[in-house]
N, C-alpha and C positions, 0 to 999 in steps of 0.2 A: 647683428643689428641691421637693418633693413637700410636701403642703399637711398637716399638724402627723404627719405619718407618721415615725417615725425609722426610722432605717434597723436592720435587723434586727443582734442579736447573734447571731456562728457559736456562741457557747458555750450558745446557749438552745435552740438547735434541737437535737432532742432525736431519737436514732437510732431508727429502726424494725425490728425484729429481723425479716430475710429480706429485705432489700434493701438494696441498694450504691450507690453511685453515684462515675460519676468521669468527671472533663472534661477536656479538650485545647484546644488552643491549634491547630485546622487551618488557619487562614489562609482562611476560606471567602470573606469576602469582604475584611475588613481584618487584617493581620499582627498578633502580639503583642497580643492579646484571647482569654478562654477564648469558644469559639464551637460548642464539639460537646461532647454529654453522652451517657453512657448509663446508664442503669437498671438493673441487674442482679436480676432478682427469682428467689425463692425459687421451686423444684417447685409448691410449697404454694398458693402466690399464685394468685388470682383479680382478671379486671381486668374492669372496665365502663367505659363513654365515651360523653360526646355529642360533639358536633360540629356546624361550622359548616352552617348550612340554604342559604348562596352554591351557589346552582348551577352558580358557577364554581367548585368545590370545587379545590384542590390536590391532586397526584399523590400527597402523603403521606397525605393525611386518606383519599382511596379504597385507599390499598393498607392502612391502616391498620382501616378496615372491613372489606374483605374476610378478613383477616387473623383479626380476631375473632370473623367470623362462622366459618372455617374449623375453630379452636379448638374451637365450643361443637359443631360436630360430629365430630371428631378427638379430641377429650378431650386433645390436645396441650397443655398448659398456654404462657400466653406467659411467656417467658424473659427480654426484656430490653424496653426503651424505648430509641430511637435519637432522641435531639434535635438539628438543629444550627440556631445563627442565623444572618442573616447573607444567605438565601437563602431565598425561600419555596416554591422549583419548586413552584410554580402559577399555571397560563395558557402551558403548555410542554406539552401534549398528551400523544400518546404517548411520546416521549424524554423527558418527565420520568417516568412510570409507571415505563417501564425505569429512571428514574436511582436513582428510589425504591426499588425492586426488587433494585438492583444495592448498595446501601447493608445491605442487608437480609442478603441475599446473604455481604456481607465479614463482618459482626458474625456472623452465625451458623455461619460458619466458627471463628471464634473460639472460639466459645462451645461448638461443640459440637454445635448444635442443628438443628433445621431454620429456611428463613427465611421460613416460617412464622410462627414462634413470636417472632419479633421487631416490636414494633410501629415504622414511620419517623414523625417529626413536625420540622415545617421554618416557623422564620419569616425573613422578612426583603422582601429586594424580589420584587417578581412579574415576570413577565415576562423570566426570565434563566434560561438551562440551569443545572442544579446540578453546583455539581463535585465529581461522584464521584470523581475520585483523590484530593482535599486529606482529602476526611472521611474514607474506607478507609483512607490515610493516617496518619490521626489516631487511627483506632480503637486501635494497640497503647498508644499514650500514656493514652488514656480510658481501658481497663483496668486497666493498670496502676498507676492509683490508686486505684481503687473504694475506698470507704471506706462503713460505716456513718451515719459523722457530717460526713461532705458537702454537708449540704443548701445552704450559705451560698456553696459553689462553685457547685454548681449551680445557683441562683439567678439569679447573675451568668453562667454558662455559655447562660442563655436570652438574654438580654435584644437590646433593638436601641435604641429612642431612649427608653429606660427611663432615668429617672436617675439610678435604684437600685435594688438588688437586693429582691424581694419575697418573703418565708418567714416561714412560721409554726410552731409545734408547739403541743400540747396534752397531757394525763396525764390521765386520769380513771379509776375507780375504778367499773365496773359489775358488778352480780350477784358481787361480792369478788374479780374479777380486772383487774386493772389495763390499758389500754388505752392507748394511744399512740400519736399523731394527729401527723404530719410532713409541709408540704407547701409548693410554691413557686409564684410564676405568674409571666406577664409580659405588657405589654400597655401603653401608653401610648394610642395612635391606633388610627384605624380599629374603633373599638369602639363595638358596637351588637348585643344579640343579634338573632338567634339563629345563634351566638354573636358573638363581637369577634375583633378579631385578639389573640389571646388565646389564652395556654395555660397548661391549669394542671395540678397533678401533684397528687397527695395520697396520700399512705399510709396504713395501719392496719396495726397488726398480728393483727388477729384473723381470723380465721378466718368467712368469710363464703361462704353457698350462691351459685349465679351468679347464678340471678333475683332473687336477694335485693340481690345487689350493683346489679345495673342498676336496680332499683326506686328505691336510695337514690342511685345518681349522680344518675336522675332529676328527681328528688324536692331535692336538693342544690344543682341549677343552678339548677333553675327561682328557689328564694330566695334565690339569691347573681348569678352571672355574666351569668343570665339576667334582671338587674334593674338590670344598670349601662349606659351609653351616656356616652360623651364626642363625637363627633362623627357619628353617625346612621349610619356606614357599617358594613355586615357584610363581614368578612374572609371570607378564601378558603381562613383555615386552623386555624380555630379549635377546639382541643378541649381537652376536661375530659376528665382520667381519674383515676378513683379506685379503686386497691389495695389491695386486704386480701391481705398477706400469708400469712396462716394459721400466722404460727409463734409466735403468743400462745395466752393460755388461753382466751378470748373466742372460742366459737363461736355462730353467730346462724345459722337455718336457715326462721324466718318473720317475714313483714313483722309479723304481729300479735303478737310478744311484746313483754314490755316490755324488753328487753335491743336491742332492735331502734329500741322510740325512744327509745329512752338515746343509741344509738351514732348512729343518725340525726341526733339534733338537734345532739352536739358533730360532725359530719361539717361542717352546712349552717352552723352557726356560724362551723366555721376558713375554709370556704370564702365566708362573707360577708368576714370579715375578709381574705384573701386578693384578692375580689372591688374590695372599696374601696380596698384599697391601689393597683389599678390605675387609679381613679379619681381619687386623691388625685396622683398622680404622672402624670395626665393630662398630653400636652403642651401645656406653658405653663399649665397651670393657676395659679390664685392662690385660687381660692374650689373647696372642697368643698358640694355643695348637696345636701339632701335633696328629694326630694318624693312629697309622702303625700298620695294625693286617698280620700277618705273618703267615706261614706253614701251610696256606690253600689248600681245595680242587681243587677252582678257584675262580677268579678273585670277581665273582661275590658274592660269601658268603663272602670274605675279607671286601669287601666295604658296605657290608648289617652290619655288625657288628659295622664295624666302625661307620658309620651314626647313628645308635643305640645311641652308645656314646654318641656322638658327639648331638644328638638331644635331650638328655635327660634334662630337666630343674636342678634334683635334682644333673648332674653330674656338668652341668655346673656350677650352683650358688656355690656349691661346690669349684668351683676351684676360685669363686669370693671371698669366705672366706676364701681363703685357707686354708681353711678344709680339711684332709684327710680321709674323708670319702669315701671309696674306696670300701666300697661293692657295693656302689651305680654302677661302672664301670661293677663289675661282675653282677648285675643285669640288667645291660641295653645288657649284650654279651647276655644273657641268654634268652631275649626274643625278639632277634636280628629274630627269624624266621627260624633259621638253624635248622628243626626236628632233626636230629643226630648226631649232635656236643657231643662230648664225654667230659665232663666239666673235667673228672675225669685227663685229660693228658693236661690244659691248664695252662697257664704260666702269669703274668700280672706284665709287668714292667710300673715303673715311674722314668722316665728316667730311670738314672742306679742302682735304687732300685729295688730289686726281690721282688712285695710286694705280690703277689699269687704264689705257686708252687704246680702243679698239681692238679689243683679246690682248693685249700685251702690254710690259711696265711702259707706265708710261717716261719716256726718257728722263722728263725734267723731276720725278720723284723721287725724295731722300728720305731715307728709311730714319733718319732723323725726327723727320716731320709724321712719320707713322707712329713713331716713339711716343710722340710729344702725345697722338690723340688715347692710345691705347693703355696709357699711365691714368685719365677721366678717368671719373667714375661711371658717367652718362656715356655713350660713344652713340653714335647713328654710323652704320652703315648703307651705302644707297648704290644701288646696283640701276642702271641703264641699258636695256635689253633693245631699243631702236628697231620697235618691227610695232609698235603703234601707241595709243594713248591711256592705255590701262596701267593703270596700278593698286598696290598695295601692301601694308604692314603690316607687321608684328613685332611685339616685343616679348624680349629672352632677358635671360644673365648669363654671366661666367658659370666655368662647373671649378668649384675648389676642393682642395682637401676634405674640406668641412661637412659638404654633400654626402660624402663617401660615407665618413663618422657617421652621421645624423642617420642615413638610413641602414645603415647596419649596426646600429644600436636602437633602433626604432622600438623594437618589441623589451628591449631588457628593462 
């Protein structure tokens, strides 16, 4: 059960005008499960995307780039999103490119379109041919529900060792035209940018320039997806894509208006929240953990520290006994990779306990009061480095028993 996250209501998730969505039941890898999605987007829509930096990248994630970059010189808009789980075809070569391709292929016969204009995106095991007839297959069933307020099928249409479904919406009100923010992800394991095994969808309905689009996907991961990890590994097929439909009143055509950080900052927000939901329903999680290291040099020794933490096995299980074993934290700052970190001026809170001051216990700390935080379910840790004004998070969980089960039983 995912760690104080409830599971999403279909009635909250709020339509985005110029996009559809509707899933099947192909039997990709297990029978009687929704396991294939598609996207149906508007003429209008504009789409930007990161993606996994695994140099064993998946057959979808490259046909899915080249796909886009094709677009921005075509001026072909893309036309649909092709999901399925279940399957990751990647580490399948060139027979998976063609399965990807071939998937692309069926949908855009459909549709209409060239298959071009179709992006494919595939999670599940690696290492196994995809089956192109179950999902072509499935594509008439996927159509034929497209719906506007599907998001809560789709959801559940991604998922693998997720143990519920992850969606969000949002409504806000910029420059007096109202703006509408719908989106899902999914991801349990294998999660560590840049990115996670991890995929996430997000809509808008305004009306967005392309470079403007790619700036705010950007700009969007980097404070959300690209700030979570539950077990230090980077997927092979991880991507964010974020639509702007174009069939709102909401047009935005520079990074420097203020309509642009209006619509920026609810973008990077849903997709925090969509971000941690993936964290929270970590496999086997039981503890949700912040960590914030602070009075850095920049940005970038902040989050090397952090991930430190955050990736350590003996910090994590730690927090799964709640144990306060808490040197385990200063050992993991310590060989964080910062040559010149001065331990002698560093600070290390648990929550609002001072349990380090200046490299060492701090005297007045009772391992009582360590007790008390590491029994949470939530914990923030907050490290204080005193060499200047940077900082930055990420959020983790505990590693349990359960983790261990979950992915060594993954394939049976």
């Amino acid at each position: 059960m995912a760690v104080n996250s409830p599971i999403p209501v279909a009635a909250d998730l709020l339509p985005v005008a110029g996009i559809e969505l509707g899933h099947a039941e192909a039997g990709v890898r297990k029978a009687n499960r929704k396991d294939l999605l598609v996207m149906k987007l508007a003429p209008t829509a504009t789409v930007a995307g990161v993606f996994t930096q695994n140099r064993f990248c998946a057959a979808p994630v490259q046909v899915s780039k080249a796909h886009l970059a094709a677009a921005e010189i075509s001026g072909e808009p893309v036309r649909a999103l092709l999901i399925n789980t279940g399957n990751a075809n990647a580490g399948t070569g060139e027979a998976g490119l063609a399965a990807a391709n071939a998937t692309c292929d069926a949908l855009a016969e459909l549709l209409g379109c060239h298959a071009a204009q179709i992006l494919p995106f595939s999670t599940g095991v690696i290492l196994e041919p995809l089956p192109v007839e179950r999902i072509t297959a499935g594509l008439p069933q996927a159509l034929q529900n497209l719906q506007s307020d599907n998001w809560f099928n789709a959801a559940e249409a991604i998922m693998t060792t997720d143990t519920q479904p992850k969606a969000a919406s949002r409504s806000l009100v910029i420059a007096g035209k109202t703006v509408t923010l719908s989106g899902i992800s999914k991801g349990a394991g294998m999660i560590k940018p840049n990115m996670a095994t991890m995929l996430g969808f997000l809509a808008i309905d305004a009306k967005v320039a392309q470079p403007v689009l790619e700036h705010m996907v950007r700009q969007a991961a980097d404070r959300s997806f690209n700030c979570i990890t539950i077990d230090g590994d980077t997927s092979t097929n991880d991507s964010f894509m974020l639509i702007a439909t174009g069939a709102g009143e909401l047009e935005i055509s520079s990074v420097d208006s203020a309509e642009y950080a209006e619509l920026a900052a609810a973008v990077t927000d849903i997709s925090r929240h969509l971000a941690q939901m993936i964290i929270r329903d970590g496999e086997g999680a039981t503890k949700f953990i912040t960590i914030t290291v602070e009075q850095g040099q920049n940005v970038a020794e902040c989050r090397k520290i952090a991930y430190s933490i955050a990736h350590s096995p003996l910090v994590k299980t730690a927090f799964f006994a709640s144990d306060p074993n808490l040197g385990r934290i200063l050992a993991a700052i310590g060989y964080a990779g910062v040559d010149d970190l001065d331990v002698s001026k560093l600070d290390l809170y648990l929550d609002d306990v001072l349990v380090a001051k200046n490299g060492g216990r701090n005297p007045e700390y009772q391992e009582a009061d360590g007790q008390r935080v590491m029994k949470q379910s939530e914990i923030t840790v907050r490290v204080q480095l005193a060499r200047g004004d940077a900082d930055a998070t990420v959020w983790t969980c505990d590693l349990s028993h359960d983790y261990v089960s979950i992915n060594a039983d993954y394939r049976s």
